[in-house]
C-alpha positions as CSV (number, residue, x, y, z in Angstrom):
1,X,7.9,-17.9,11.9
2,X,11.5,-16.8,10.5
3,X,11.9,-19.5,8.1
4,X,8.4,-18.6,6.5
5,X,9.0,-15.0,6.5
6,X,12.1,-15.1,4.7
7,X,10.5,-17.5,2.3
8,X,8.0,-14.7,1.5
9,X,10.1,-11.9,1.4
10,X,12.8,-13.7,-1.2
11,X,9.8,-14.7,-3.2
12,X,8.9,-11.1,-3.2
13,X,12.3,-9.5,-4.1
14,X,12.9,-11.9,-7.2
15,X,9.4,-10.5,-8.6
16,X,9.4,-7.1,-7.7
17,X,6.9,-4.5,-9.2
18,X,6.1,-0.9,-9.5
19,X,3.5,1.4,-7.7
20,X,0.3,0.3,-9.5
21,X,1.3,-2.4,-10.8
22,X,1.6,-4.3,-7.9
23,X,-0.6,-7.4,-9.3
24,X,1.6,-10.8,-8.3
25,X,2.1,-9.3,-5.4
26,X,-1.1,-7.9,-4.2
27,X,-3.0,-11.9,-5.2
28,X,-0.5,-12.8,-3.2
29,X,-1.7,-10.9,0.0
30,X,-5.3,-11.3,-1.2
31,X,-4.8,-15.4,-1.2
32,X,-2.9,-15.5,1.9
33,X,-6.0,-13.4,3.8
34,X,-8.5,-15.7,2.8
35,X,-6.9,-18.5,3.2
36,X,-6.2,-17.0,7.1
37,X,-10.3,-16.5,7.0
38,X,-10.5,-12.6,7.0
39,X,-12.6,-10.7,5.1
40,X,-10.8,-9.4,1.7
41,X,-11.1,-6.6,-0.6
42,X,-8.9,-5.7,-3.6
43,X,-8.5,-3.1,-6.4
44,X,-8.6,-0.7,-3.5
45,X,-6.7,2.2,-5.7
46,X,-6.1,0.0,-8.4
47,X,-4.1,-2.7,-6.5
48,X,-4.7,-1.8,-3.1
49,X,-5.4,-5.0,-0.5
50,X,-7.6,-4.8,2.9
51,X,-8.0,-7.7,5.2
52,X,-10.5,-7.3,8.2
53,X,-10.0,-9.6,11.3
54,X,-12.7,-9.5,13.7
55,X,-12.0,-9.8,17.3
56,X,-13.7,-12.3,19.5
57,X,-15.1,-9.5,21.7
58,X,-16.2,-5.8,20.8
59,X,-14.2,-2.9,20.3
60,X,-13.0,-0.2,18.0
61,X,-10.6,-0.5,15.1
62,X,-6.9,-0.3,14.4
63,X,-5.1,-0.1,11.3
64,X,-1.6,-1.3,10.2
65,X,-0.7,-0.3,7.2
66,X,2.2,-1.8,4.9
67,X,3.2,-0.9,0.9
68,X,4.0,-2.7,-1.5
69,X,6.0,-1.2,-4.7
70,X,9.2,-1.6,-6.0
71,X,11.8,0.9,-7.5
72,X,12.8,1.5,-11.4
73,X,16.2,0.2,-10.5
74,X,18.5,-2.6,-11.8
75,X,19.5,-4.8,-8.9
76,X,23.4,-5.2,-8.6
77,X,23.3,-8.0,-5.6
78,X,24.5,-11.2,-6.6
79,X,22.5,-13.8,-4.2
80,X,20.0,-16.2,-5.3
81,X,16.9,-14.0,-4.9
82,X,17.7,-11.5,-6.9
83,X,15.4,-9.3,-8.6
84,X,14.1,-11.3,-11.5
85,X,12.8,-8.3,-13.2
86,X,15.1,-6.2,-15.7
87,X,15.1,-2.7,-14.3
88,X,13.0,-3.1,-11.1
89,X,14.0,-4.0,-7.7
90,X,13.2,-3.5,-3.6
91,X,15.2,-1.1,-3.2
92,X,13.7,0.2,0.1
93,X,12.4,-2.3,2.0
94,X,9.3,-2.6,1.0
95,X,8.9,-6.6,0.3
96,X,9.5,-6.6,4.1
97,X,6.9,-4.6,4.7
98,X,4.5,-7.1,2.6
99,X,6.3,-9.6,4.6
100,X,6.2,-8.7,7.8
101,X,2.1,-8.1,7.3
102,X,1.7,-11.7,6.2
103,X,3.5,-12.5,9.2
104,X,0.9,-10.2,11.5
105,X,-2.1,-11.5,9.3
106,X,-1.0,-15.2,10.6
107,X,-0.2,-14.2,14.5
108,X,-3.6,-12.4,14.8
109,X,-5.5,-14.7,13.5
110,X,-4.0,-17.0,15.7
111,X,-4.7,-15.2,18.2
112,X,-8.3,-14.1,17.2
113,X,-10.1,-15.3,20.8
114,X,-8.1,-12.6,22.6
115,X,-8.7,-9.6,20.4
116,X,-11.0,-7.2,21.9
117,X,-12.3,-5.2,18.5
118,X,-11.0,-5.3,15.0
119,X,-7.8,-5.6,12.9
120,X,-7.8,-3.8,9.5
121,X,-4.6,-4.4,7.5
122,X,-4.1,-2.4,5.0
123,X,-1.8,-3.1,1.8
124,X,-0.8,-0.1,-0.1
125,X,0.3,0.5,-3.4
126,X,2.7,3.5,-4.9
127,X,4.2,4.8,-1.6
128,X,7.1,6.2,-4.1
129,X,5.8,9.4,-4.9
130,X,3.4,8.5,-7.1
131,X,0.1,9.1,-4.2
132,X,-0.8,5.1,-3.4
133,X,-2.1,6.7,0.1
134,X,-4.1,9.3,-1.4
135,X,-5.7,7.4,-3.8
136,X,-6.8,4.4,-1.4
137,X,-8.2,7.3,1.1
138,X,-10.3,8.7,-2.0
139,X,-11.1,5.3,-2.7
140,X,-13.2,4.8,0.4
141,X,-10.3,3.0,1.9
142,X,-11.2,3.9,5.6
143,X,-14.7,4.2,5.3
144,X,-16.3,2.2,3.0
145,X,-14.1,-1.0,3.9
146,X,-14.7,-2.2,7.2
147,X,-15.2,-0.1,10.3
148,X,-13.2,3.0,10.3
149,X,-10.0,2.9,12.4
150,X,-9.5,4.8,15.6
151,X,-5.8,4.9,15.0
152,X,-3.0,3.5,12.4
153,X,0.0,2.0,13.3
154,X,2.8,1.1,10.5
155,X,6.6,1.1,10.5
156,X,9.5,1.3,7.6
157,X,12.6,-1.1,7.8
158,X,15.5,1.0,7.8
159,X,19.1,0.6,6.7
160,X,20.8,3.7,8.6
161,X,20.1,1.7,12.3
162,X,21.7,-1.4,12.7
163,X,19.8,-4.5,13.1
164,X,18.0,-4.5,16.8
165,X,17.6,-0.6,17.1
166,X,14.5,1.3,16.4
167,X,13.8,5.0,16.6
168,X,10.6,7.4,16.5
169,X,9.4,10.3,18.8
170,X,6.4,12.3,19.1
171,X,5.2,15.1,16.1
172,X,6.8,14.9,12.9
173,X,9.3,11.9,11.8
174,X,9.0,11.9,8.4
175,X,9.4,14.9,6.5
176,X,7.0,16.9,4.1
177,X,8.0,16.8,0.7
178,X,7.1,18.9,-2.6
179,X,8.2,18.7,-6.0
180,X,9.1,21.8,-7.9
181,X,9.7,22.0,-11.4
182,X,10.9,25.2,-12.9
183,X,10.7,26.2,-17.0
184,X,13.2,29.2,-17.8
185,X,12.1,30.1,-21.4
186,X,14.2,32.5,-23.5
187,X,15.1,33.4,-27.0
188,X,18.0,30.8,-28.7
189,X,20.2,31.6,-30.9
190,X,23.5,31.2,-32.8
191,X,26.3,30.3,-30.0
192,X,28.3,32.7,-31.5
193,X,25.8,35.8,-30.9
194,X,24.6,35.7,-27.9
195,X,23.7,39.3,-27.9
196,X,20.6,38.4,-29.7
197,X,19.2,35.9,-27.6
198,X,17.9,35.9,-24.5
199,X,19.9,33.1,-22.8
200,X,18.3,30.3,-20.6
201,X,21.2,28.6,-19.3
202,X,23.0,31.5,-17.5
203,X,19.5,32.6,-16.3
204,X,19.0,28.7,-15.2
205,X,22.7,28.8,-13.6
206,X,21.9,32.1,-11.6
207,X,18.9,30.5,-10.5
208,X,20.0,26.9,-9.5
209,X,22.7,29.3,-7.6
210,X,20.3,31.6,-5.9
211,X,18.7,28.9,-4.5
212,X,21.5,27.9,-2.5
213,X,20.8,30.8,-0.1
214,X,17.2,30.1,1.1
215,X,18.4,27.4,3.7
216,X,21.2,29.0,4.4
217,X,20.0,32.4,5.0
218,X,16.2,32.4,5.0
219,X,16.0,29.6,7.0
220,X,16.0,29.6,11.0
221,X,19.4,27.6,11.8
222,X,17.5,25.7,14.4
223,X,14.6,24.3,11.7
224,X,15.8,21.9,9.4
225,X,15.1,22.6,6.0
226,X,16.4,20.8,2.5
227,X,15.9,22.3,-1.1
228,X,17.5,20.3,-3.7
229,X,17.9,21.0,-7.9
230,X,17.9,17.5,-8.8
231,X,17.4,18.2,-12.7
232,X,18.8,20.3,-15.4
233,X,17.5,20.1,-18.7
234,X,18.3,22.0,-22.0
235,X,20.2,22.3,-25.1
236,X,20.6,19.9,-28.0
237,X,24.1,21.2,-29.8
238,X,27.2,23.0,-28.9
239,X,26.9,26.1,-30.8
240,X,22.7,26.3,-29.9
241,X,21.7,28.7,-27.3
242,X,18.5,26.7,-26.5
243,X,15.1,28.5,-26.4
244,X,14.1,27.2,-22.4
245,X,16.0,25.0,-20.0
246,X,13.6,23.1,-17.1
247,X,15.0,22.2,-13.3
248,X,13.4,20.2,-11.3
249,X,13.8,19.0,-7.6
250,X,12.4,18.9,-4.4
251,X,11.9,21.0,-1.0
252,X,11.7,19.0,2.7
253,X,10.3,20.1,5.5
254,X,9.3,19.4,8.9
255,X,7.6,22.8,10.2
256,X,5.0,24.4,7.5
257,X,6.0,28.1,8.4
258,X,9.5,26.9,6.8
259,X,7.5,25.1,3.9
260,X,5.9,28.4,3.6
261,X,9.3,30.8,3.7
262,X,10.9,28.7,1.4
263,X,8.2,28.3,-1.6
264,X,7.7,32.2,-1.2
265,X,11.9,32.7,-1.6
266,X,11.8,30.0,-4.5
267,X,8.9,32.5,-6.4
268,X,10.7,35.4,-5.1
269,X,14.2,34.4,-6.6
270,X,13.3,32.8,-10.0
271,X,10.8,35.5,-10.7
272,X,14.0,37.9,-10.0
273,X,16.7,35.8,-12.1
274,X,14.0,36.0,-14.6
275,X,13.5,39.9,-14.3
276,X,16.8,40.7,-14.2
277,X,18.1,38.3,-17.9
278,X,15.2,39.5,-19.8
279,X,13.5,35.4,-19.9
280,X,10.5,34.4,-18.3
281,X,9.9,31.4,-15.8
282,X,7.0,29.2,-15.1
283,X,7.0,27.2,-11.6
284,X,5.2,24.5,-10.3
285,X,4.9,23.0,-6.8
286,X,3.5,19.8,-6.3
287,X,2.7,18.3,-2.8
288,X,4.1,14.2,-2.6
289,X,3.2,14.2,1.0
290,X,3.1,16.2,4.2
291,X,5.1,15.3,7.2
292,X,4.6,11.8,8.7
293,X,3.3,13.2,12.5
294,X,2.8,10.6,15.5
295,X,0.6,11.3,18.5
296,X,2.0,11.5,21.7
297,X,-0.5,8.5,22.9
298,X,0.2,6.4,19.7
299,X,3.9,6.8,20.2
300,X,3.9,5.8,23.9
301,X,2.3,2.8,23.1
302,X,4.5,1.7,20.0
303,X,7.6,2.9,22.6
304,X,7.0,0.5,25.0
305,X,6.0,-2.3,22.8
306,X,9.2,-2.3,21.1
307,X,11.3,-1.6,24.4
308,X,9.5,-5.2,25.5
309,X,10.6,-6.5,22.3
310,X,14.2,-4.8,21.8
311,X,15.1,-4.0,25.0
312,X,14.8,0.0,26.7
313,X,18.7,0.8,25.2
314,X,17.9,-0.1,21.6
315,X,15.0,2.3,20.9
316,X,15.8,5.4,20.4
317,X,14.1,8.5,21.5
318,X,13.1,11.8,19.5
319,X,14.4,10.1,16.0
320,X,13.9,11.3,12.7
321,X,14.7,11.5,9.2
322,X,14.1,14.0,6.6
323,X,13.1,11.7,3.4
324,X,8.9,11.2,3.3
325,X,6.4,8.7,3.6
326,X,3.1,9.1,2.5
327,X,2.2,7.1,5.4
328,X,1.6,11.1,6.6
329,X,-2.3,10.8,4.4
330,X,-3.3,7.8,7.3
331,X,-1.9,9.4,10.1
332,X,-3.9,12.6,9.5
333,X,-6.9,10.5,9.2
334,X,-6.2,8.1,12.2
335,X,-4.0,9.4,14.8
336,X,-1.1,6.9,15.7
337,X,2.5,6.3,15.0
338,X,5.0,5.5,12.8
339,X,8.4,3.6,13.5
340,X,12.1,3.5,11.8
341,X,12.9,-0.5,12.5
342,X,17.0,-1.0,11.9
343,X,17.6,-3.6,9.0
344,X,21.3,-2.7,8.5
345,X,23.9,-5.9,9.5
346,X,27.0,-3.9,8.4
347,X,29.0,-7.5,9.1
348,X,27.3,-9.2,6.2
349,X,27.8,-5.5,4.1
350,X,24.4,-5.1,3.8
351,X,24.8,-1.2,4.8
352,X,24.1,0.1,1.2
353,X,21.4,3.3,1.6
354,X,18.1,2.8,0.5
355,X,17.5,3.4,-3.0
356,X,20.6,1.8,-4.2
357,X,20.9,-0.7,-6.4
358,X,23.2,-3.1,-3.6
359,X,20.5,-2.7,-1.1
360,X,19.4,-4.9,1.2
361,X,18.1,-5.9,4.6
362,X,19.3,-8.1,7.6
363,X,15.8,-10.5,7.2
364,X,16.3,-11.3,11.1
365,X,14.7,-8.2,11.0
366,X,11.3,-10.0,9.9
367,X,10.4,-11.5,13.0
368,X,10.8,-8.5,15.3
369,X,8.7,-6.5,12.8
370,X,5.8,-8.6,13.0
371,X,6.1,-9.0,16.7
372,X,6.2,-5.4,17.2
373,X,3.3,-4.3,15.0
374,X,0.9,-7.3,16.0
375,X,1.6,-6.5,19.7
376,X,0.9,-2.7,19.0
377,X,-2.2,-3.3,17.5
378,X,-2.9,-5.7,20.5
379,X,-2.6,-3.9,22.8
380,X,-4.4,-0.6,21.5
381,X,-7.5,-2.6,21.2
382,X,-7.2,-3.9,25.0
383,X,-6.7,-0.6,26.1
384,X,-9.1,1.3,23.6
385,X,-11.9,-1.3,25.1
386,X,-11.4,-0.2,28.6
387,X,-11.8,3.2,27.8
388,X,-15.0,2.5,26.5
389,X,-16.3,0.3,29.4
C-alpha cells in the first residue's frame, strides 16, 4: 500500500487546512469511506468524519481515532509537495494521521469476513487547542453514531524517535495542559513620573519572575511539572507607562495534585505582586485538555502488536512526552491506548521538531502505522468476542 499512502499524504500536505476548516480534506475521507462501502457521517463538530465497518460476525466496538488540522504556519521545505496554502502547513503530522486511516479504512474492509464486531473510525477536527475532541463528544460523536465503542485506539507520528521505534506505557503519556492568561492593570502615566502611576510592567516583570519558583520550589522534584509565560503584552510608546500589560502561557501536567499546587501558587503569587505594586490582576485558566491516560489492558495489547510489527527492541517501554493531545476527551470515554510512532529519518534531515516550519516525516512511516492500528483494532475485537462467549 506505500505508494498509495504517500500519494494521499503529499496530496494532503500541498492543501493543508486549519481546525474547522478542514473541508477538502474531510470530502476527502467521506468519499474514500463510501466508496470502501462503510457507513458515513459528516459535519460531526462541524467537519468531523465517522466511518462504520461492520464485521462479518458479532461483537463490540472499537474506535480509532485520527485528526486532521493543519498549523498557522508558512512552510519553509522546498520539495514538490509543499504546502500550497500561504500561511498554513502540517506541521505535526497530522496529514499522516488522515493517511494512515485511509490506509486502515482499505485493510479492514479488506478484511471484513474476519472481523468479529465493529470498526468505527473516527476523523477529528481541531486537535490544536482549539477542542475538535470535545466538540465531536458533545456532538453525539460516540453515541449517536454507530454503536458506542468499548475502547479507542489512536497513535501520533513523532519526530523525536527515529523511524522504526515506538514508545508508550501505562497511565498518563500525554500531558494535561491549561492556558492562563494574566491582565496586570495599573495607572499610566508620563515616563518621566513614574511616581504617579501605578506601573504595570515592573508589576508584570515581578510576576513573570515569581513564577519561576513554582516548579522549582513548590513542585516535588520527582513530579514533572512545566509552567511557561509565552506572552507579554503592553505599551505603545517609549515615554508611556501603559495602563495594563497581559501575559499569557501555559501550565503541563501529568499528576492533578501538581495541576492543583501550581494554579493555587499562580493565584497566590500574582495576587501578591499585585498587592504589594498597588495594581490589580485578573487571571484566567482555561483547560485545552487533560492528560492523555492508557489502560493497562489497552496498552498490552497495542505493546505487542507493534513488537510483532517493529520488533521487541524498537518499542519502548514507560515513554512519554509532556506536550497534549486532546486524544485525552476519547480515552476518558473509551478506555484504551495511545502510541508515539517515530517518523524522524535524521539521514534525509528530516529531524526538524514538530511545529516548525522545516518539518517533516520519514513517509516509510505510513505503512507501519496502518499496520499497527488495523492489527490493534483486530485483534481487540477477537479477543473482546471471546470474553463475551
Amino acid at each position: 500500500m506505500q505508494e498509495q499512502l504517500i500519494a494521499w499524504r503529499r496530496d494532503l500536505h500541498k492543501h493543508p487546512e486549519l481546525g474547522f476548516e478542514e473541508r477538502r480534506t474531510s470530502g476527502l475521507v467521506a468519499e474514500h469511506l463510501k466508496g470502501l462501502g462503510y457507513q458515513v457521517h459528516t459535519g460531526i463538530g462541524k467537519t468531523g468524519v465517522i466511518g462504520i465497518l461492520e464485521g462479518a460476525r458479532p461483537g463490540p466496538t472499537v474506535m480509532l481515532r485520527f485528526d486532521m488540522d493543519a498549523l498557522p504556519i508558512q512552510e519553509q521545505n522546498q520539495v514538490a509537495y509543499a504546502s500550497q496554502t500561504p500561511g498554513v502547513m502540517h506541521a505535526c503530522g497530522h496529514d499522516g494521521h488522515v493517511t494512515i486511516g485511509l490506509g486502515v479504512a482499505t485493510l479492514l474492509q479488506r478484511h471484513r469476513e474476519e472481523l468479529a464486531g465493529t470498526v468505527k473510525l473516527l476523523f477529528q477536527p481541531a486537535e490544536e487547542g482549539m477542542g475538535g475532541a470535545e466538540t465531536m463528544i458533545e456532538e453525539g460523536a460516540l453515541e449517536d453514531y454507530g454503536p458506542r465503542p468499548a475502547a479507542s485506539f489512536g497513535l501520533h507520528l513523532w519526530s523525536p524517535l527515529p523511524l522504526g521505534q515506538a514508545g508508550l506505557a501505562t497511565g498518563p503519556v500525554f500531558a494535561a495542559a491549561d492556558r492562563w492568561s494574566l491582565t496586570v492593570k495599573g495607572k499610566g502615566g508620563h515616563g518621566a513620573m513614574p511616581h504617579q502611576t501605578a506601573d504595570p510592567v515592573v508589576a508584570a516583570a515581578q510576576i513573570v519572575t515569581a513564577l519561576q519558583t513554582i516548579v522549582s520550589r513548590n513542585v516535588d522534584p520527582q513530579e514533572t511539572a512545566v509552567l511557561t509565560v509565552g506572552t507579554v503584552h503592553g505599551g505603545t510608546a517609549f515615554n508611556i507607562i501603559p495602563g495594563e500589560v497581559t501575559l499569557t502561557g501555559t501550565i503541563r501536567t501529568f499528576d492533578v495534585q501538581v495541576r492543583d499546587t501550581i494554579l493555587n501558587r499562580l493565584g497566590m503569587l500574582c495576587r501578591g505582586a499585585a498587592d504589594g505594586m498597588g495594581v490589580d490582576v485578573e487571571l484566567q485558566v482555561d483547560v485545552v485538555a487533560p492528560a492523555v491516560v492508557n489502560d493497562a489492558p489497552g496498552t498490552h495489547l497495542m505493546r505487542q502488536v507493534a513488537r510483532q510489527v517493529l520488533g521487541t527492541e524498537n518499542v519502548l517501554v514507560d515513554y512519554r512526552t509532556i506536550v497534549s493531545e486532546d486524544m485525552a476527551f476519547f480515552l476518558q470515554e473509551a478506555p484504551g491506548a495511545f502510541m508515539l510512532l517515530g517518523s524522524a529519518n535524521a539521514e534525509r534531515e528530516l529531524d526538524y521538531p514538530h511545529h516548525h516550519p522545516r518539518f517533516d516525516i520519514d513517509e516509510a512511516v505510513l505503512p507501519l502505522g496502518v499496520a499497527i492500528l488495523a492489527e490493534t483494532a483486530t485483534r481487540f475485537l477477537s479477543q473482546a468476542a471471546r470474553d463475551i462467549l
